[in-house]
C-alpha positions in Angstrom: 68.4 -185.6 -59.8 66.5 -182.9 -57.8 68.2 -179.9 -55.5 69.7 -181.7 -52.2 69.5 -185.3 -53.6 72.4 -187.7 -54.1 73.3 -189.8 -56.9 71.1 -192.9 -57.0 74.3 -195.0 -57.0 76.6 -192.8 -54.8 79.8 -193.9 -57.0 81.7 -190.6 -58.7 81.9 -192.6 -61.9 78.5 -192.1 -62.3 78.2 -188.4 -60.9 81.1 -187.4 -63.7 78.9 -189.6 -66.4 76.0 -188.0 -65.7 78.3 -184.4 -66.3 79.1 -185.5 -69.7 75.7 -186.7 -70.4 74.6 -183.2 -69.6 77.4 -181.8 -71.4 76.4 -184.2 -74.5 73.2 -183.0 -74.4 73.3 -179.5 -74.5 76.1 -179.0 -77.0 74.3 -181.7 -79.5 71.1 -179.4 -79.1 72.8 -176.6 -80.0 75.1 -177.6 -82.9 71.2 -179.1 -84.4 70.0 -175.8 -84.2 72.9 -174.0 -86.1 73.6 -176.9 -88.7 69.5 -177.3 -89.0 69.5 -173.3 -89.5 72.6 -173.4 -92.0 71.0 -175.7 -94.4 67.4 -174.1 -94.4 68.6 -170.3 -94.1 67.4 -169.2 -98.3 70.4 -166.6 -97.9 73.5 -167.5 -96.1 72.8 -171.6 -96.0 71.8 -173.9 -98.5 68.3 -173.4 -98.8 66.8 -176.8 -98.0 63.1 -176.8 -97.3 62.4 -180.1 -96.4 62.6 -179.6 -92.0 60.0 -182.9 -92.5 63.2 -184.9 -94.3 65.4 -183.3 -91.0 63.4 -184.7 -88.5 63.2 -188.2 -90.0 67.4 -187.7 -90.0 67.1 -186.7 -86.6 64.9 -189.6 -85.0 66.6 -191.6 -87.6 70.3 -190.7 -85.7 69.3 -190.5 -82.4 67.9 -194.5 -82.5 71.0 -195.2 -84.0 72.9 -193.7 -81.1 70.5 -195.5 -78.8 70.8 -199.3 -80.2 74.4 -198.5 -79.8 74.2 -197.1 -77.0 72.3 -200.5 -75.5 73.9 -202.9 -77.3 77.5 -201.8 -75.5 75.9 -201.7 -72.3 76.2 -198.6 -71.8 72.7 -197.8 -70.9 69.4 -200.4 -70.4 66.5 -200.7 -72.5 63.5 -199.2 -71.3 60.0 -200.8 -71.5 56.7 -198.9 -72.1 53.6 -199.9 -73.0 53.3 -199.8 -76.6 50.0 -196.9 -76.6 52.7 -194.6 -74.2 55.1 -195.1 -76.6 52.9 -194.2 -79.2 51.6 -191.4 -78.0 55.5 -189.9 -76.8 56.5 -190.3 -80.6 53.6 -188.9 -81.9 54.2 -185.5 -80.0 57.8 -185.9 -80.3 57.3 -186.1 -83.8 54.9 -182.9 -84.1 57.4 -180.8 -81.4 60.5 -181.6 -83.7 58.8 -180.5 -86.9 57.1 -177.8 -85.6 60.6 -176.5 -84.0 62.5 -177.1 -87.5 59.3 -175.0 -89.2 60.2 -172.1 -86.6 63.5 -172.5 -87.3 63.2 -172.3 -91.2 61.4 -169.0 -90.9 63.1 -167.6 -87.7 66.3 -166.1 -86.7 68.1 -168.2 -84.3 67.9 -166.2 -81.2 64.0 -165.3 -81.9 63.8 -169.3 -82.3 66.3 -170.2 -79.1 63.7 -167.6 -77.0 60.5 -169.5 -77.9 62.2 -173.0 -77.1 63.0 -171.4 -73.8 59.7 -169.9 -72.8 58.1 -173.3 -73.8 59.1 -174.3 -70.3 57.4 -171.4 -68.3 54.1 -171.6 -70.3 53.4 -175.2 -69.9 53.9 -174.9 -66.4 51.1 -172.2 -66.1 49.3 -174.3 -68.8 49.6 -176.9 -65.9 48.8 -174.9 -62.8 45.8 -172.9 -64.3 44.5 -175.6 -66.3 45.0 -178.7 -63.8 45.6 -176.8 -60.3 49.7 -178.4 -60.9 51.8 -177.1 -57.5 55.4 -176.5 -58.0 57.8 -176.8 -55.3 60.6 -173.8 -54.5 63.0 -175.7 -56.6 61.1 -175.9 -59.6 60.3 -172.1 -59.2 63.4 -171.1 -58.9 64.3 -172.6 -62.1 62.0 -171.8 -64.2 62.5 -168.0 -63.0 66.2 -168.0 -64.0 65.0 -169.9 -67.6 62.5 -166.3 -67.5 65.3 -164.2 -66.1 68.1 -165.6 -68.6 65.5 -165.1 -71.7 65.0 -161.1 -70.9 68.7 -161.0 -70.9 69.0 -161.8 -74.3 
């Protein structure tokens, strides 16, 4: 849902679903990150090495949660062709390895800064490279994703 825009279905149910949705989201990202950094952290976790056998748990979990997820109804299956689909695992595949490889050799925070700035880059990646225009929105965002990532 952009700046300004209603809800697609104007009922408050689905405003204060799409709230805990959110809410899901983010704090499931962030307790992967500290569990995925406890186990692989050689000094103060258990030293597992295997990020490969993490992501498989991961995609492994999250279709789980999703063929629950349709099969109460709670949300619809989406169709794609099969070569989109293929092509969004493959690189879902590669960016969840690659980020459980950063995490086993970086700190947390030096690790939650590079998932951050990920954002920013593609977009110049985007506008240099392909001529992308953003709209004010979009720039505002991605200044306070900058902004928030000096802070810390």
């Amino acid at each position: 849902m952009g700046v300004g825009q209603q809800h697609s279905s104007g009922h408050p149910h689905a405003l204060v679903a799409d709230g805990f949705a959110w809410f899901l989201n983010v704090s499931s990202a962030v307790t992967i990150v500290f569990v995925n950094k406890v186990l692989m952290d050689p000094r103060k976790g258990y030293a597992f090495t295997y990020a490969c056998t993490l992501s498989a748990i991961h995609f492994l979990t999250a279709a789980g949660c999703i063929t629950l997820a349709q099969m109460t109804g709670f949300v619809e299956k989406a169709r794609l062709p099969w070569k989109a689909t293929l092509y969004f695992s493959i690189i879902a595949v590669i960016s969840i390895a690659s980020l459980n490889l950063s995490l086993l050799v970086n700190p947390v925070g030096l690790y939650q800064v590079a998932k951050l700035l990920v954002i920013p880059f593609v977009c110049c990646v985007e506008a240099i490279g392909y001529g992308r225009r953003f709209n004010t929105a979009t720039l505002l965002s991605i200044a306070t994703v900058v902004v928030g990532v000096a802070v810390v």
